[in-house]
Gaussian input, Z-matrix of N, CA and C with variables (Angstrom, degrees):
# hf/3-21g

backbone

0 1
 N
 C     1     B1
 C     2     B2     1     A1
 N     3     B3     2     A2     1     D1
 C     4     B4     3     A3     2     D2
 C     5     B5     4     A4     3     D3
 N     6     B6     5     A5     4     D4
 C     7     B7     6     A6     5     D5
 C     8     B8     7     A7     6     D6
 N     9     B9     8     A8     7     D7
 C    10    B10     9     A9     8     D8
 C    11    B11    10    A10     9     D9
 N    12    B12    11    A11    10    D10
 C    13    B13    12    A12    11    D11
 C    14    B14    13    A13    12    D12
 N    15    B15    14    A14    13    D13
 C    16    B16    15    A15    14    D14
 C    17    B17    16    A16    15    D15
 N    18    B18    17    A17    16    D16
 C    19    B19    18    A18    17    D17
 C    20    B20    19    A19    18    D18
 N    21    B21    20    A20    19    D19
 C    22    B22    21    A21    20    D20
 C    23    B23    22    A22    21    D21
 N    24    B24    23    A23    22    D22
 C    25    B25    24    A24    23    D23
 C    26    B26    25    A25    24    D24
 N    27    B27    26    A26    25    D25
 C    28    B28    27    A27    26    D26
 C    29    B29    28    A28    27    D27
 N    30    B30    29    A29    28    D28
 C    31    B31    30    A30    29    D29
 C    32    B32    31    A31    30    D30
 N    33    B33    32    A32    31    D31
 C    34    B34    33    A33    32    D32
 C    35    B35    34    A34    33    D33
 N    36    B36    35    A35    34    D34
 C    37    B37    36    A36    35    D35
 C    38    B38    37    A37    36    D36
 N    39    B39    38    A38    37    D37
 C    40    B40    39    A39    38    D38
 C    41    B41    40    A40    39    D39
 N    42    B42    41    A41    40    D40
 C    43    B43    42    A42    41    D41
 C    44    B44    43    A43    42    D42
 N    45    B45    44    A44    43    D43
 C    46    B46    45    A45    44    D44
 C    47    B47    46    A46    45    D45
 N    48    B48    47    A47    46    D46
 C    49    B49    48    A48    47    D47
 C    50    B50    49    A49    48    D48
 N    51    B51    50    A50    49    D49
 C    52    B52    51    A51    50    D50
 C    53    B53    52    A52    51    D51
 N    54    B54    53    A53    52    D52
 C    55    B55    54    A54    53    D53
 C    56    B56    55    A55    54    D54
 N    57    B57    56    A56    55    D55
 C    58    B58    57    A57    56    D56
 C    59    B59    58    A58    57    D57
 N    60    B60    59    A59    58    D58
 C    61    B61    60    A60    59    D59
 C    62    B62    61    A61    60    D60
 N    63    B63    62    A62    61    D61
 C    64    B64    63    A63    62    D62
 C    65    B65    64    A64    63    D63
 N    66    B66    65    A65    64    D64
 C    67    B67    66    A66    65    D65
 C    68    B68    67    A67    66    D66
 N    69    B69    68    A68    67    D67
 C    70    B70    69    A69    68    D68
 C    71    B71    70    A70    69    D69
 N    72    B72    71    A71    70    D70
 C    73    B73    72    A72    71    D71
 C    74    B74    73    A73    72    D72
 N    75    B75    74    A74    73    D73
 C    76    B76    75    A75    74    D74
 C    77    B77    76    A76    75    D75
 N    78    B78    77    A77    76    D76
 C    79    B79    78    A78    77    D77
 C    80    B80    79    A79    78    D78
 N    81    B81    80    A80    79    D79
 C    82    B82    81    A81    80    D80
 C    83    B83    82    A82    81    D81
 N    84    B84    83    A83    82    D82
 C    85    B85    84    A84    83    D83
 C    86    B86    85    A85    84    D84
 N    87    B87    86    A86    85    D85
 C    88    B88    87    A87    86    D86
 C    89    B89    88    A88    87    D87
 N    90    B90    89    A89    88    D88
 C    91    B91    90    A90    89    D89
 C    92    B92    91    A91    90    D90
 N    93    B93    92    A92    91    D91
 C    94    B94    93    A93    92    D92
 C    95    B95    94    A94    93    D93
 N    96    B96    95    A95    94    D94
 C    97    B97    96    A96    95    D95
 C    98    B98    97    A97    96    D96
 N    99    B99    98    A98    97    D97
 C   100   B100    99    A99    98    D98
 C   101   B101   100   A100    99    D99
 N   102   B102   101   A101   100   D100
 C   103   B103   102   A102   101   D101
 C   104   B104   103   A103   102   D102
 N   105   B105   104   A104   103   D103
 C   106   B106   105   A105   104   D104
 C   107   B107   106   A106   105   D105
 N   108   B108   107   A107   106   D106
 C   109   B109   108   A108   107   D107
 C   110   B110   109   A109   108   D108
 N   111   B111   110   A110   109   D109
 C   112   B112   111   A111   110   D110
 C   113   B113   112   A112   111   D111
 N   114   B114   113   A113   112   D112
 C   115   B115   114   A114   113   D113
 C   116   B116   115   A115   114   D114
 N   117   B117   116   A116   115   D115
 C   118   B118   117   A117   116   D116
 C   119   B119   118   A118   117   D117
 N   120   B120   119   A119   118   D118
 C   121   B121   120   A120   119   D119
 C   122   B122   121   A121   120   D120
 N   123   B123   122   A122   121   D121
 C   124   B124   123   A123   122   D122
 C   125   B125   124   A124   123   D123
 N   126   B126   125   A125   124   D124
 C   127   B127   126   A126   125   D125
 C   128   B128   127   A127   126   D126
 N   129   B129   128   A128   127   D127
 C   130   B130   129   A129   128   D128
 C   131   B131   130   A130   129   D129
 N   132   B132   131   A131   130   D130
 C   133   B133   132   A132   131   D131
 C   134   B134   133   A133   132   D132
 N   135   B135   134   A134   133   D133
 C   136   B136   135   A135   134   D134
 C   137   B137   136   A136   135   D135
 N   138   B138   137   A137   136   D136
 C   139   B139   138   A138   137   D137
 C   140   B140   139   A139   138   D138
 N   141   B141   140   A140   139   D139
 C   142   B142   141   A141   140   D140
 C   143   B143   142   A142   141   D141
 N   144   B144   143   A143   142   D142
 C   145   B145   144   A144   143   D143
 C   146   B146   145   A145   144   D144
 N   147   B147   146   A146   145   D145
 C   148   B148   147   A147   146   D146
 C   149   B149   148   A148   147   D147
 N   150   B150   149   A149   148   D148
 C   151   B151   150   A150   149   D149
 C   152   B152   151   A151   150   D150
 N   153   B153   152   A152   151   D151
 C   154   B154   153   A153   152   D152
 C   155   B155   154   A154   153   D153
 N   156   B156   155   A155   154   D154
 C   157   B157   156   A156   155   D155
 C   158   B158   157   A157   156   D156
 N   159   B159   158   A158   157   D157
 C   160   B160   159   A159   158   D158
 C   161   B161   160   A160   159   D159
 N   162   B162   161   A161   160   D160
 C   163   B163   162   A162   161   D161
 C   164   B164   163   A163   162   D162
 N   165   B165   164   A164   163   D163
 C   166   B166   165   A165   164   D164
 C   167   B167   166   A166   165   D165
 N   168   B168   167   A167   166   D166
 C   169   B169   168   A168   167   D167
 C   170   B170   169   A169   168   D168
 N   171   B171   170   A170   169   D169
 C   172   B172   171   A171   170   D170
 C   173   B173   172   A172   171   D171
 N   174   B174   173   A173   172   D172
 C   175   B175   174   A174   173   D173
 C   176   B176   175   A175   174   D174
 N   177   B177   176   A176   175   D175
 C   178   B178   177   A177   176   D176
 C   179   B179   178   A178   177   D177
 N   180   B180   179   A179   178   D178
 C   181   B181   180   A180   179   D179
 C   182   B182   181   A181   180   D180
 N   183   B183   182   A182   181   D181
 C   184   B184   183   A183   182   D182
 C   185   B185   184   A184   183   D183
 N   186   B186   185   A185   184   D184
 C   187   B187   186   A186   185   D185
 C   188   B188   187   A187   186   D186
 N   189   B189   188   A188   187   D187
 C   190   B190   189   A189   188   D188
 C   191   B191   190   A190   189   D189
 N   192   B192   191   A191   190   D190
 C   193   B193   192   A192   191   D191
 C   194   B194   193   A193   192   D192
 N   195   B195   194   A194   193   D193
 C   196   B196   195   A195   194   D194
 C   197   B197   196   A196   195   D195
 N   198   B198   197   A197   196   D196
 C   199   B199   198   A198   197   D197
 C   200   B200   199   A199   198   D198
 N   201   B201   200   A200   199   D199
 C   202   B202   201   A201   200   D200
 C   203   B203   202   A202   201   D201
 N   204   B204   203   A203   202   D202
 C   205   B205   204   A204   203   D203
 C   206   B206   205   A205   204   D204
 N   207   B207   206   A206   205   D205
 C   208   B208   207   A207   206   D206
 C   209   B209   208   A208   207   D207
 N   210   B210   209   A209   208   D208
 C   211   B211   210   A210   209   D209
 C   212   B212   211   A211   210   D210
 N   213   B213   212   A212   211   D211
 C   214   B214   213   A213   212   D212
 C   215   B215   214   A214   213   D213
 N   216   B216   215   A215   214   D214
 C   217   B217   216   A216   215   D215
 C   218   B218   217   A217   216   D216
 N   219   B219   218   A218   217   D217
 C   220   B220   219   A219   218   D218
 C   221   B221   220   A220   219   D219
 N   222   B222   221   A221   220   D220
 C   223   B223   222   A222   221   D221
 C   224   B224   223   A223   222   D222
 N   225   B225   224   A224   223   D223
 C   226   B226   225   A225   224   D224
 C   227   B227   226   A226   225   D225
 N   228   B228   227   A227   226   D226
 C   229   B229   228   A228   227   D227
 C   230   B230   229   A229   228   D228
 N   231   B231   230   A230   229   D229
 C   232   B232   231   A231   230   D230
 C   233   B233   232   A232   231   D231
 N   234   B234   233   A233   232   D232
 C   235   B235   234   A234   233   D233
 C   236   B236   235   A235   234   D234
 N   237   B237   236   A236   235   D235
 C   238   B238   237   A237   236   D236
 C   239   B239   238   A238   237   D237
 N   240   B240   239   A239   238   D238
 C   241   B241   240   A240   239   D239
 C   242   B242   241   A241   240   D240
 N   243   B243   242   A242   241   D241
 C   244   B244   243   A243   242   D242
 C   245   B245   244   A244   243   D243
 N   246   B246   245   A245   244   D244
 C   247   B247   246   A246   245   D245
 C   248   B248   247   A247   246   D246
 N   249   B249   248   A248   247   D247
 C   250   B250   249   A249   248   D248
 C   251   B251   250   A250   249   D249
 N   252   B252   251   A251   250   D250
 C   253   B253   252   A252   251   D251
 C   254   B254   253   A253   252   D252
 N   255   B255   254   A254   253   D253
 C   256   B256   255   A255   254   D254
 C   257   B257   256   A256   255   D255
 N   258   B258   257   A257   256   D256
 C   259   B259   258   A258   257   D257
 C   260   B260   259   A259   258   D258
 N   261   B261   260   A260   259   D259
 C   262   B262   261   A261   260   D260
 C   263   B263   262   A262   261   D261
 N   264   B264   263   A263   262   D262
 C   265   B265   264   A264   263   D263
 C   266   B266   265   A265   264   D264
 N   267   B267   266   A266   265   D265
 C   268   B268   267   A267   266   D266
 C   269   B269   268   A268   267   D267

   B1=1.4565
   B2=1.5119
   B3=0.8515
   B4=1.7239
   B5=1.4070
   B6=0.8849
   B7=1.7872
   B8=1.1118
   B9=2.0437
   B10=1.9967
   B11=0.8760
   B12=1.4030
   B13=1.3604
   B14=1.4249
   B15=1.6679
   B16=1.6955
   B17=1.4671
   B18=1.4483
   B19=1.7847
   B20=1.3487
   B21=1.9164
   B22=1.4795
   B23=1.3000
   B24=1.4165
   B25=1.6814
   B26=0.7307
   B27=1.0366
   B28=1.8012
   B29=2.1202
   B30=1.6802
   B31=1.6090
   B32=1.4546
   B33=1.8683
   B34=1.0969
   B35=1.2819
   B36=1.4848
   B37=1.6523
   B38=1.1767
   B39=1.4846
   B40=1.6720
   B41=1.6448
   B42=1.2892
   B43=1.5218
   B44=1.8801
   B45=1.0568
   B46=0.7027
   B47=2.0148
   B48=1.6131
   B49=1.7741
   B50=1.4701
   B51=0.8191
   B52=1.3344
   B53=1.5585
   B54=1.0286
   B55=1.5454
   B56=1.5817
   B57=1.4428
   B58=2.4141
   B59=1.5635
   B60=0.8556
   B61=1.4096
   B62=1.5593
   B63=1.6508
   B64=1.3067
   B65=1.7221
   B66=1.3103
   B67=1.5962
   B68=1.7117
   B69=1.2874
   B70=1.2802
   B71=1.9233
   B72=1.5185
   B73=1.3203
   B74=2.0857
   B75=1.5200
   B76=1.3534
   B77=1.3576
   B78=1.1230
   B79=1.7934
   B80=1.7160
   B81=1.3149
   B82=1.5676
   B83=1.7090
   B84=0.9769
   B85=1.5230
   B86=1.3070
   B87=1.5759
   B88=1.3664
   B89=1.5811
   B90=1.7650
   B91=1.0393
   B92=1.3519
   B93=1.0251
   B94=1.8104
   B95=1.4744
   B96=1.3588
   B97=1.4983
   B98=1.3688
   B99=1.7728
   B100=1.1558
   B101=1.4829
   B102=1.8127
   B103=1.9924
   B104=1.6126
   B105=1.2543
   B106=1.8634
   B107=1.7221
   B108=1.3679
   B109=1.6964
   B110=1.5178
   B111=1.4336
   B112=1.3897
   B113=2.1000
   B114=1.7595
   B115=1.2668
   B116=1.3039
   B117=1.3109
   B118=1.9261
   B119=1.3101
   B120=1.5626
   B121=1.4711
   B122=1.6435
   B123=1.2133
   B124=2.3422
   B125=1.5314
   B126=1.8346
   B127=1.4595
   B128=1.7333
   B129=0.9873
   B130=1.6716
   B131=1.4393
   B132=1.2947
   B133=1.2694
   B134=1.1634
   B135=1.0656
   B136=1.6033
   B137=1.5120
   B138=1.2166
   B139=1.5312
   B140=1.4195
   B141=1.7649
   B142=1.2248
   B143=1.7376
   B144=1.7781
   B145=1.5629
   B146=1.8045
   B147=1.5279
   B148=1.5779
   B149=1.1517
   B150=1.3828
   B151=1.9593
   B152=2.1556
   B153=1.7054
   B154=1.7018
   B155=1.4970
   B156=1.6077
   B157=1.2652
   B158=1.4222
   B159=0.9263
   B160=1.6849
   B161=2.0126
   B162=0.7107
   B163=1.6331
   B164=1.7222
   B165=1.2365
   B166=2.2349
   B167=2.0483
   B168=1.5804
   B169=1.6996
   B170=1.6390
   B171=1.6683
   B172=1.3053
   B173=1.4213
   B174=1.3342
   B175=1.7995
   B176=1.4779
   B177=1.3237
   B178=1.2115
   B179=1.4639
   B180=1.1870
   B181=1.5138
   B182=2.2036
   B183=1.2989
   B184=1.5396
   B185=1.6786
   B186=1.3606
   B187=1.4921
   B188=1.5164
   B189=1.5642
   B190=1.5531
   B191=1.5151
   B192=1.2901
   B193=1.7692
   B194=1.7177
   B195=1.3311
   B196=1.4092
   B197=1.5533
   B198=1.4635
   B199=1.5886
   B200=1.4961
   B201=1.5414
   B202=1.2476
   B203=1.5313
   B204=1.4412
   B205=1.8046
   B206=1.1851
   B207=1.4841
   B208=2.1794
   B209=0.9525
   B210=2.0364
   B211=1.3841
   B212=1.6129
   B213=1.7188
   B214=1.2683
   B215=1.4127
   B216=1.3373
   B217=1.5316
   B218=1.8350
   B219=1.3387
   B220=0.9480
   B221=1.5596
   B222=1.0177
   B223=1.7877
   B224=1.6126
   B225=1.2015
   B226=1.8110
   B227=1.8402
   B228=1.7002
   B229=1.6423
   B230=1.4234
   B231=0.8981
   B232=1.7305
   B233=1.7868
   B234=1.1192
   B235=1.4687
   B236=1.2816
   B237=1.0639
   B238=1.9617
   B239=1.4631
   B240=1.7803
   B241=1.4344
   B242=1.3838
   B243=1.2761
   B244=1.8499
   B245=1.6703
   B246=1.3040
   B247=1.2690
   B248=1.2073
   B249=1.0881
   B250=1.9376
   B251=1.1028
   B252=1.4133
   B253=1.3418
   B254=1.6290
   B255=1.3762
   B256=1.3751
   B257=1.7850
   B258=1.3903
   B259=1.5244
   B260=1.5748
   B261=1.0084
   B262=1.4901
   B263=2.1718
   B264=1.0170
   B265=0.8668
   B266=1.6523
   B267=1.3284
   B268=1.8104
   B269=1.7851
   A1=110.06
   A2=116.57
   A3=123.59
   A4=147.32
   A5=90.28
   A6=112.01
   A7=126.35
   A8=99.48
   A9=98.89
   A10=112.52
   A11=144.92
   A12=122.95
   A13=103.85
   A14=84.41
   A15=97.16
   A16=126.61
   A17=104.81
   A18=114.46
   A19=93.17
   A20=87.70
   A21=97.19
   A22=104.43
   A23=140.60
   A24=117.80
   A25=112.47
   A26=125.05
   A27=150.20
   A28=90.65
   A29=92.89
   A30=102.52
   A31=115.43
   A32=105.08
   A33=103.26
   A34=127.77
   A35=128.46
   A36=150.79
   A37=89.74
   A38=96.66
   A39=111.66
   A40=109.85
   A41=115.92
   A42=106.02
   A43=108.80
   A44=135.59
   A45=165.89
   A46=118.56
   A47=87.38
   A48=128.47
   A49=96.05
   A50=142.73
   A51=143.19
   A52=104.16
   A53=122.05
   A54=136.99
   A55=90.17
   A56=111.18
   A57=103.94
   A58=98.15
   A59=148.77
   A60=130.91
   A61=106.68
   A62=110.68
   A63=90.47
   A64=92.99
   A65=120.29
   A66=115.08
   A67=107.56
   A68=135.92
   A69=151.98
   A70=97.21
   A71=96.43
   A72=103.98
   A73=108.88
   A74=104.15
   A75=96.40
   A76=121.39
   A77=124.44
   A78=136.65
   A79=98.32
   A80=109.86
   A81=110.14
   A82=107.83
   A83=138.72
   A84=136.04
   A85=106.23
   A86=110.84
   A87=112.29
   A88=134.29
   A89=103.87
   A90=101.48
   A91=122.37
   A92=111.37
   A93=109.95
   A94=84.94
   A95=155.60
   A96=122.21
   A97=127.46
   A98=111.05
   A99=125.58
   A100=113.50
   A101=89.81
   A102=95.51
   A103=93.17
   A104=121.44
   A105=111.10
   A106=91.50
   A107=123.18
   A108=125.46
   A109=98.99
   A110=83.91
   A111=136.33
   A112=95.91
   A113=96.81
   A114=112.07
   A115=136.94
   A116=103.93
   A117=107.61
   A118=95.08
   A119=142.20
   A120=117.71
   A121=99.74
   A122=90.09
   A123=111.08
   A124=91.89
   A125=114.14
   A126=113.81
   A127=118.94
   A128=118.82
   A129=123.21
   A130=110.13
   A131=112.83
   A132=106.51
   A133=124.42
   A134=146.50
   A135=133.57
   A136=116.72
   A137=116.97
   A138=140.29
   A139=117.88
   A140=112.66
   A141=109.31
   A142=113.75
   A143=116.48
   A144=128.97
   A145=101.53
   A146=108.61
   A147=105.03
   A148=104.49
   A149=113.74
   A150=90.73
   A151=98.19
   A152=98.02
   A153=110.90
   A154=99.78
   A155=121.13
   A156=108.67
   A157=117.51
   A158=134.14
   A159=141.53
   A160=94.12
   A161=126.51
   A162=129.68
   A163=102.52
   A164=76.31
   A165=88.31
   A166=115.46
   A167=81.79
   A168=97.46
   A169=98.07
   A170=125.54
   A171=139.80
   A172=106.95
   A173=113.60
   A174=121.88
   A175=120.20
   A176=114.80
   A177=126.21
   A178=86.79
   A179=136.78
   A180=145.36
   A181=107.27
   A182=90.94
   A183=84.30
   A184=101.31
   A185=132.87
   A186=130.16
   A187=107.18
   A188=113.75
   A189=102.06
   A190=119.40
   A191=111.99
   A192=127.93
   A193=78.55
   A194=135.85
   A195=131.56
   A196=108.64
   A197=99.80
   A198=116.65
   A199=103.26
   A200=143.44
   A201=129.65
   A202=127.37
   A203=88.62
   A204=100.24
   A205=117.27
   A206=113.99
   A207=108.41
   A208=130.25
   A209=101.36
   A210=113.48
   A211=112.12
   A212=106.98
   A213=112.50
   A214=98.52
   A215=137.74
   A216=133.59
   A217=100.93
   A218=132.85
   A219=134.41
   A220=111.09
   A221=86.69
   A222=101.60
   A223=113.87
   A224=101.36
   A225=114.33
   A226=104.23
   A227=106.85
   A228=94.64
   A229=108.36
   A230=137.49
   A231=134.92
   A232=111.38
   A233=117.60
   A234=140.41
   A235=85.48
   A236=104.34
   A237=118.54
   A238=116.96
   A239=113.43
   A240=120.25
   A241=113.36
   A242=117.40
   A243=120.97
   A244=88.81
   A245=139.40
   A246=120.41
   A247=100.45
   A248=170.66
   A249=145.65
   A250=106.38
   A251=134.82
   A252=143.07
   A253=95.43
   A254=103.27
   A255=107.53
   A256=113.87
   A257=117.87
   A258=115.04
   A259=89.83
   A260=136.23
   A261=133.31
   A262=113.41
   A263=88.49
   A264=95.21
   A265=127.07
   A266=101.25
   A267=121.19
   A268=90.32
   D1=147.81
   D2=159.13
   D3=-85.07
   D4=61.16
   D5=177.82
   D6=19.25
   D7=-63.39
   D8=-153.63
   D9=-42.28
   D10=-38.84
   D11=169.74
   D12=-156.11
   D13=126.91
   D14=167.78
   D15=-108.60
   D16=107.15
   D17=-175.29
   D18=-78.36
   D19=-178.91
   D20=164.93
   D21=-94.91
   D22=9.11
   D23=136.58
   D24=-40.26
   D25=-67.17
   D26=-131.15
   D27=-65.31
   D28=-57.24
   D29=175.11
   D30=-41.86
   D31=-62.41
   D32=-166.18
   D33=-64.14
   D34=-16.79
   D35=147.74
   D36=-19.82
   D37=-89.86
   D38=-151.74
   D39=-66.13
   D40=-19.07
   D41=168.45
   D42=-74.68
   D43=-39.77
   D44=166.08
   D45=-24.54
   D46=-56.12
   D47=164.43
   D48=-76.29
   D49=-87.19
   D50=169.46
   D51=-16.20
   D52=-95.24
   D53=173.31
   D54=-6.55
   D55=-86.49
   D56=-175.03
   D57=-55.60
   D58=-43.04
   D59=175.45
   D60=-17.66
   D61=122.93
   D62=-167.83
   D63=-110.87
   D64=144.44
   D65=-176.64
   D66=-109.50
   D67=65.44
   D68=-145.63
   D69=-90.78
   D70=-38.46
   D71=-161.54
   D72=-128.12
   D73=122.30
   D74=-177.58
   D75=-42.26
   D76=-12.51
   D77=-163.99
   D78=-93.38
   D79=-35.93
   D80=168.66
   D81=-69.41
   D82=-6.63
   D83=-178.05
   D84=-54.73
   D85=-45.66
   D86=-174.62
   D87=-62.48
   D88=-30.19
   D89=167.45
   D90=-96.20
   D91=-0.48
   D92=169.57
   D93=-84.16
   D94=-58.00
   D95=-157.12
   D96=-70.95
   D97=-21.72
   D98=167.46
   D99=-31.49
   D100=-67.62
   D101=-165.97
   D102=-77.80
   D103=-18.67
   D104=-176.16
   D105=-61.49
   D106=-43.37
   D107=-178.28
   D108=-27.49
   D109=-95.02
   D110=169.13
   D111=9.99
   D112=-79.22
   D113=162.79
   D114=-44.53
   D115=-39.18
   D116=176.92
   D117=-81.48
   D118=-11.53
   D119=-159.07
   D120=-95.92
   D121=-25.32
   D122=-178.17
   D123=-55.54
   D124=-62.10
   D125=-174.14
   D126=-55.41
   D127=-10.75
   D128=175.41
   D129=-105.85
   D130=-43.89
   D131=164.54
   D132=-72.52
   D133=-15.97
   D134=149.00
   D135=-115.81
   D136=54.03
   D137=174.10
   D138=25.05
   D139=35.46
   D140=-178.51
   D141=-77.32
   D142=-8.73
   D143=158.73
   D144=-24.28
   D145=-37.89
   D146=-163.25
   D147=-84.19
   D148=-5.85
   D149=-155.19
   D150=-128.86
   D151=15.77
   D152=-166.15
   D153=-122.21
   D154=153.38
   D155=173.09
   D156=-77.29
   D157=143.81
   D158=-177.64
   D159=-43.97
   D160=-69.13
   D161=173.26
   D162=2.36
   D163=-73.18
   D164=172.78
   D165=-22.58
   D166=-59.62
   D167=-165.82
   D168=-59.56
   D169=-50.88
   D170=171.71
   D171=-37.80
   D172=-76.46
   D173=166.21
   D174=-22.07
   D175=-45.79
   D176=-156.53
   D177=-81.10
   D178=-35.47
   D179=-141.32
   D180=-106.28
   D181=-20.62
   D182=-156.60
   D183=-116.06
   D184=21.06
   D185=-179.43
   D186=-48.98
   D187=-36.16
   D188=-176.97
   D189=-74.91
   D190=-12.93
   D191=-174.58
   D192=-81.34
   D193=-52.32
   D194=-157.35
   D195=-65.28
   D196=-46.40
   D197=-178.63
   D198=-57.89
   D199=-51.33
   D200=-177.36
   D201=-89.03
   D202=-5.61
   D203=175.92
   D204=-127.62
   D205=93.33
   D206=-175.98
   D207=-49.32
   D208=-43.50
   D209=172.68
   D210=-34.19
   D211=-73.59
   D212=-158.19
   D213=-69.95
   D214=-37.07
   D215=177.02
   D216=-48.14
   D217=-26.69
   D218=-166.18
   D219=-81.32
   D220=-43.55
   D221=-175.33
   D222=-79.90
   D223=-44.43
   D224=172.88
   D225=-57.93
   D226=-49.99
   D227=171.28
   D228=-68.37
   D229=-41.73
   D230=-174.85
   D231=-48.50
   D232=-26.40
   D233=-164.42
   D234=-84.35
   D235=-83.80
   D236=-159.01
   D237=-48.76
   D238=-45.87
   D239=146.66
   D240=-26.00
   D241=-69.77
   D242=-168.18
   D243=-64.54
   D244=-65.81
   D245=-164.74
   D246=-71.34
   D247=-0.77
   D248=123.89
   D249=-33.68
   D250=-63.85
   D251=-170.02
   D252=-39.18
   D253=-79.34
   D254=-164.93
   D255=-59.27
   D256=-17.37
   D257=-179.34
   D258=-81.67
   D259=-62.82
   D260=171.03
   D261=-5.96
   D262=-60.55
   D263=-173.92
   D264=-69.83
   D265=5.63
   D266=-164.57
   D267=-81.76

C-alpha cells in the first residue's frame, strides 16, 4: 500500500475491497488477513483507531469466526456496510 497518506477514504476503499473478498475456502483466510494486516497497521499508523468505531478493529480480526458461522458473518457484514456508509460521509 502507499502510505503518504492514509484517510478514512483511503480506509473506507480498502475496507470496502476487503468486504468482496470472497472467503469460500479456509486456505483463502490467509489472504484476506494479510491485506486485513496490512489495514489495521494504516489505522494505528495514522491514528484513524480515534476517529472509527472499535467494530472495524473486531472485523478486521474475526474472518475465521465469519467463515464457520454465516449467520454471524452475515450480521458482522451488515454492520460494517452501515459503518462505510456512515464513514463516507466524514
Amino acid at each position: 500500500m502507499n502510505n503518504d497518506k492514509y484517510s478514512i477514504q483511503r480506509l473506507v476503499s480498502d475496507l470496502e475491497c476487503l468486504l468482496r473478498m470472497s472467503v469460500e475456502a479456509e486456505s483463502s483466510l490467509d489472504g484476506w488477513y494479510i491485506f486485513a494486516n496490512e489495514i489495521e497497521e494504516n489505522i494505528y499508523e495514522y491514528n484513524l483507531h480515534e476517529k472509527i468505531p472499535e467494530f472495524v478493529i473486531h472485523y478486521l480480526a474475526d474472518a475465521d469466526i465469519r467463515f464457520k458461522d454465516k449467520v454471524y458473518s452475515s450480521s458482522q457484514d451488515t454492520e460494517m456496510k452501515r459503518i462505510l456508509s456512515d464513514l463516507k460521509g466524514m
